[in-house]
C-alpha positions in Angstrom: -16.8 -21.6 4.6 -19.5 -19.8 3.1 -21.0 -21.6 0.0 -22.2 -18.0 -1.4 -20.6 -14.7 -1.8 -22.4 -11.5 -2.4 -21.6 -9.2 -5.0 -19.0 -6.4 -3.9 -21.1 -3.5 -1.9 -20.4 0.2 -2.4 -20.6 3.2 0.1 -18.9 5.8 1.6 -18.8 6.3 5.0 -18.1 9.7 7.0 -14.9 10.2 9.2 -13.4 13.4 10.9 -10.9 13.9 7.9 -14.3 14.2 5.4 -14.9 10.8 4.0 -14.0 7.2 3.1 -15.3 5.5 0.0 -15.2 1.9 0.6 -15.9 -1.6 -0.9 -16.9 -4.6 1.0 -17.9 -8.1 0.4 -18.8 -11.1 3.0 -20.1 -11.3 6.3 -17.9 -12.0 9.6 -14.8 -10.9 11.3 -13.7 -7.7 9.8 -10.6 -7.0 7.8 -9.9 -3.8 6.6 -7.9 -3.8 3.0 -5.7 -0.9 2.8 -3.9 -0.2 -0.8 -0.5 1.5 -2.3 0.7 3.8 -4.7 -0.4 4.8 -7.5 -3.5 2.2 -6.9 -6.9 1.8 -5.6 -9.7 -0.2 -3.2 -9.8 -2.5 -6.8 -6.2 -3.6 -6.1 -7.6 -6.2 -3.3 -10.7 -7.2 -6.4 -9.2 -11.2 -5.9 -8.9 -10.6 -2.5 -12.6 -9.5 -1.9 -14.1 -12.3 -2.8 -11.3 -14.8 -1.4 -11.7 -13.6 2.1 -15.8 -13.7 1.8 -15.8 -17.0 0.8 -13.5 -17.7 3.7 -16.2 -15.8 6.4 -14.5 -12.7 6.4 -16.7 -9.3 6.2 -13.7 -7.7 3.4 -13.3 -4.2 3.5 -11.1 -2.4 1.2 -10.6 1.8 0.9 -9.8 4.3 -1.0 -6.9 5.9 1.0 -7.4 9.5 1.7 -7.2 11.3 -1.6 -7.9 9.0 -4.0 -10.7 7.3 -6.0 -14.0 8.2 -4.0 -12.7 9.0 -0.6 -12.0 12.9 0.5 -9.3 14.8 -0.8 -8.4 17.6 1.4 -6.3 20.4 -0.2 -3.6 21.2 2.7 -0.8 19.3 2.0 -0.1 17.9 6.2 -3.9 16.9 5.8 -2.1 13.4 4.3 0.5 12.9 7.2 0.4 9.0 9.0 -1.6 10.3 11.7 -4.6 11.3 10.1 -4.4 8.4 7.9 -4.6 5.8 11.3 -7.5 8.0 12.1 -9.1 7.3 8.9 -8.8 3.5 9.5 -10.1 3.8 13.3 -13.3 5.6 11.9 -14.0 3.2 9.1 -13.6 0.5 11.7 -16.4 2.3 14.2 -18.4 3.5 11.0 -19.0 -0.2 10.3 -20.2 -1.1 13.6 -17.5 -2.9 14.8 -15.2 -2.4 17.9 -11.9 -4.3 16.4 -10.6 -5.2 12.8 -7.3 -7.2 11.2 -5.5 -4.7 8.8 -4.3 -5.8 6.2 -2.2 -3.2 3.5 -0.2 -3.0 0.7 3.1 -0.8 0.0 2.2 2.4 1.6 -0.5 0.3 2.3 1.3 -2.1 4.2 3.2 1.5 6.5 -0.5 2.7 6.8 -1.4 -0.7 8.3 1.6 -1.2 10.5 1.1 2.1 12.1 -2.5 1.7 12.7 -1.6 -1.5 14.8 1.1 0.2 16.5 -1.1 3.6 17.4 -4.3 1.7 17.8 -3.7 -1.9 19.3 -7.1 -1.8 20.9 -8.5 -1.5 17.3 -6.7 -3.2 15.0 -5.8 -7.0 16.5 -3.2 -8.6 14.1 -1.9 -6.6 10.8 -0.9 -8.3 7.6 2.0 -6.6 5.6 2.4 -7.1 2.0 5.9 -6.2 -0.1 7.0 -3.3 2.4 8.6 -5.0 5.6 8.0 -3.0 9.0 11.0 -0.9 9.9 10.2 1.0 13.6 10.4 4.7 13.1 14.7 5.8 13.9 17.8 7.2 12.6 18.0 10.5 10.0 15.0 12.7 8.9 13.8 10.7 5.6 14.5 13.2 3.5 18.1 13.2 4.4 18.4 9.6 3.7 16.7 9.9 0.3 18.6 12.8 -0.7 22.2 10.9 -0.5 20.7 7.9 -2.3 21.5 7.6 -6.1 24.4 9.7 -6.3 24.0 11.8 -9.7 20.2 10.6 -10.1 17.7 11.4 -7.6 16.0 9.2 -5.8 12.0 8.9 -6.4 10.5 9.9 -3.2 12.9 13.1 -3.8 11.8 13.6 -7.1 8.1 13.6 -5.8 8.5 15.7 -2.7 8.1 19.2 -4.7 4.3 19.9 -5.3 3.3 20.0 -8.8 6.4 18.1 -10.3 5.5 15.2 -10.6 2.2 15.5 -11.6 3.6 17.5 -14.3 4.9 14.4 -15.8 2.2 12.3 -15.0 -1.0 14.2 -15.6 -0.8 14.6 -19.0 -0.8 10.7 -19.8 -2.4 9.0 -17.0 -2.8 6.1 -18.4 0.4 5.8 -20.4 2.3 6.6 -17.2 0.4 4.1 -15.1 1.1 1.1 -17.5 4.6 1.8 -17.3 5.2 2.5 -13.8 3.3 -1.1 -13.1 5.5 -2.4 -15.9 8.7 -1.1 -14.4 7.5 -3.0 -10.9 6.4 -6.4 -12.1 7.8 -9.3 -12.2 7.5 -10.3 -16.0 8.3 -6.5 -17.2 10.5 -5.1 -15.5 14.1 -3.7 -16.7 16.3 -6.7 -17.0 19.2 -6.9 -14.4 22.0 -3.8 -15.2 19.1 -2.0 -16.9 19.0 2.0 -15.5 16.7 1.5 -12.3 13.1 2.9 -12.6 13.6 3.6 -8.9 15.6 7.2 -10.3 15.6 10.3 -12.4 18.7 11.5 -14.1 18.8 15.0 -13.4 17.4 16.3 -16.6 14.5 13.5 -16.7 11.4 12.0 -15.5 11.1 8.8 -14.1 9.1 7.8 -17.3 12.1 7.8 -19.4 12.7 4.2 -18.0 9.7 2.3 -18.1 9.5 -0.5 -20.2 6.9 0.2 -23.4 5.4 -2.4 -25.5 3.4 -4.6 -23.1 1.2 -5.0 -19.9 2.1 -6.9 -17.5 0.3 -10.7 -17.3 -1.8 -9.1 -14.1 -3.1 -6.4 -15.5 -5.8 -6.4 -18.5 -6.6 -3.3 -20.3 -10.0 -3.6 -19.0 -7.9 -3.2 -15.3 -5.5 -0.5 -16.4 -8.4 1.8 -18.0 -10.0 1.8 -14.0 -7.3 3.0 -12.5 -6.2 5.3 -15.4 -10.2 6.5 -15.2 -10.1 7.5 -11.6 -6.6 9.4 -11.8 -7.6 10.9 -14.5 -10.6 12.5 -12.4 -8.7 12.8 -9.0 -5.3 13.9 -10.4 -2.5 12.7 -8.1 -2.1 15.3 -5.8 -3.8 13.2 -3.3 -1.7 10.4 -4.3 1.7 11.9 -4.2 1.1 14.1 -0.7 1.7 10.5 1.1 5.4 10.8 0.2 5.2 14.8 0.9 4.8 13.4 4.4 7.5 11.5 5.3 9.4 14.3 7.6 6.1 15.0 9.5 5.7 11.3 10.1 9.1 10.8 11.6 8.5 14.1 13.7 5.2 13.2 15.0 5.7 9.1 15.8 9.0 10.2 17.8 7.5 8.9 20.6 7.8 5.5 19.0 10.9 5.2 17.9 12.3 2.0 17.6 8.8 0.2 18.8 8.0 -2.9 18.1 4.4 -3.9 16.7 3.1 -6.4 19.2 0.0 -8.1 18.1 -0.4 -11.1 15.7 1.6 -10.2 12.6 2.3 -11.7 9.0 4.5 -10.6 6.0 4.2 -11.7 2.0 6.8 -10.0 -0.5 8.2 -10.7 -3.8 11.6 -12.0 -4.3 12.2 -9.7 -7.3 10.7 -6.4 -5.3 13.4 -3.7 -4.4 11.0 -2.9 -1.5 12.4 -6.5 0.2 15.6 -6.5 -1.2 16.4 -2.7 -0.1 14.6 -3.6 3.1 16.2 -7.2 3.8 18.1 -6.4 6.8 14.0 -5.0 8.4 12.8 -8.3 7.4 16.2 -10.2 9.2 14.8 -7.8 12.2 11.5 -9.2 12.7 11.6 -11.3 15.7 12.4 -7.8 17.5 10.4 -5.4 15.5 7.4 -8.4 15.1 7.6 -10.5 17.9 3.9 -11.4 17.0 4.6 -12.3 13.6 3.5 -15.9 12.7 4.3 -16.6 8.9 6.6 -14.7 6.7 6.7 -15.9 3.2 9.0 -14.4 0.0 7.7 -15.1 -3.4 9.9 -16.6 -5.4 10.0 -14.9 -8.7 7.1 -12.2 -8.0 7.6 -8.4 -8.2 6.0 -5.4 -6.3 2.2 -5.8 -7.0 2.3 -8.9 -5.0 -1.4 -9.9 -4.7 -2.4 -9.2 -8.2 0.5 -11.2 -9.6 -0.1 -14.0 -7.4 -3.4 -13.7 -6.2 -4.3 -17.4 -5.0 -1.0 -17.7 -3.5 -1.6 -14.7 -1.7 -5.2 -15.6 -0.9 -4.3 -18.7 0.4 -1.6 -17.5 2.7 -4.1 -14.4 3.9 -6.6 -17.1 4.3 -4.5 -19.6 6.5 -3.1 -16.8 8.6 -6.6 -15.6 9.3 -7.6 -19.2 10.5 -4.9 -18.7 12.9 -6.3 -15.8 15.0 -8.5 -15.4 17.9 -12.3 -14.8 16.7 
């Protein structure tokens, strides 16, 4: 193990798509950090200096269209493909042939589909809170659209351009510190509470976030960087992931149903509704992730899963990186 770390590098690097703004720390085996919604490269700042000290050359993005990194305007610039291609240039833009990807809620579908496209570049992937379900069955947006019944479902709410940034935009921060609150283990509605997860159909998903308190994770020094770089970005960027979804399913048909092959692990929260909605994926796994080596649920943690439990999850990331290969 290294006995010193150097301080968290900045650049930007140029891909195909435009370019990647990136933050790396530590020298060594690559791993490429790839974050969720509505987040940032600083959502992997315990991470960075965990996996340097461990003799790991940490990488961690801004996805396509937010923080630093490009943001085209078309909205099908954004669809999984492009993204994977993002993640295959950073890798070659660093000088490196191969790379472990590691992500985080869309993250963690950014990550899985970059080992799945790109097996010859990314060697073993790491999934945090969203389980790997192959690509199958109905067009998304028909299976969001029958969900909630008289509420709508929240990647249905943010499928129309402009909507939800119409609630959002005009209290970044505000929104932000609720949204995280609704997610989090120590904030979020108690059980029988309306679920943040919908609208009614004459509301925003605002009008049930929890008010009054961050959660323990996230300082007001933390929330005012991620409210600072939305508030300069917007969310278009953002929200164009979930504008995706159809394309996605059209253009991975060729995969449908395939497994992910190479060395695998999976860390989610006990209290996330990405692993409870999703616990027949994870009962899947020695199909879908024949690879995988550890899977671990968290008892009592929520969706933001490595900045709520950040030495847990660094010590798990760091023992199932021992594991692989050099």
């Amino acid at each position: 193990m290294s006995q010193h770390v150097a301080e968290i590098r900045h650049r930007v690097v140029s891909v195909p798509g435009g370019r990647i703004h990136l933050a790396e720390q530590g020298t060594g085996p690559l791993v490429l950090l790839v974050h969720g919604f509505p987040e940032s490269w600083y959502s992997w700042r315990h991470q960075l200096p965990a996996l340097a000290a461990a003799g790991y050359r940490a990488v961690a993005v801004d996805v396509r269209g937010y923080g630093r990194s490009s943001k085209p305007a078309a909205t099908d610039a954004y669809r999984m493909l492009e993204l994977v291609e993002d993640n295959v240039s950073v890798v070659h833009a660093l000088g490196e042939e191969t790379a472990v990807v590691i992500g985080h809620d869309w993250g963690a579908t950014i990550a899985a589909d970059s080992a799945l496209l790109r097996p010859g570049v990314f060697r073993a992937v790491g999934l945090l809170s969203v389980p790997y379900t192959p690509r199958g069955g109905v067009r998304p947006s028909d299976v969001f659209a029958q969900m909630g019944g008289d509420e709508e479902f929240y990647v249905s709410y943010f499928q129309e351009p402009g909507r939800a940034e119409a609630e959002i935009e005009p209290d970044v921060r505000g929104w932000l510190a609720g949204f995280y609150a609704a997610l989090s283990a120590d904030t979020m509605p108690a059980p029988g509470a309306p679920d943040p997860h919908f609208v009614s159909r004459a509301g925003t998903l605002r009008d049930r976030f929890p008010t009054g308190r961050l959660p323990v994770w996230l300082t007001e020094q933390d929330l005012d960087v991620y409210a600072g770089e939305f508030e300069r970005t917007g969310l278009t960027g953002a929200l164009n992931r979930y504008r995706n979804m159809d394309r996605d399913w059209e253009d991975l048909a060729a995969f449908d149903g395939a497994p992910i092959t190479q060395a695998s692990l999976f860390i989610g929260g006990s209290l996330d509704a990405s692993t409870t909605w999703l616990a027949d994926a994870i009962k899947a796994y020695p199909v879908t992730l024949p690879g995988l080596i550890s899977s671990h649920l968290l008892d009592g943690c929520g969706h933001w899963i490595q900045q709520e439990r950040p030495a847990e999850v660094n010590r798990l990331l760091t023992h199932w990186l021992a594991t692989l290969p050099a």
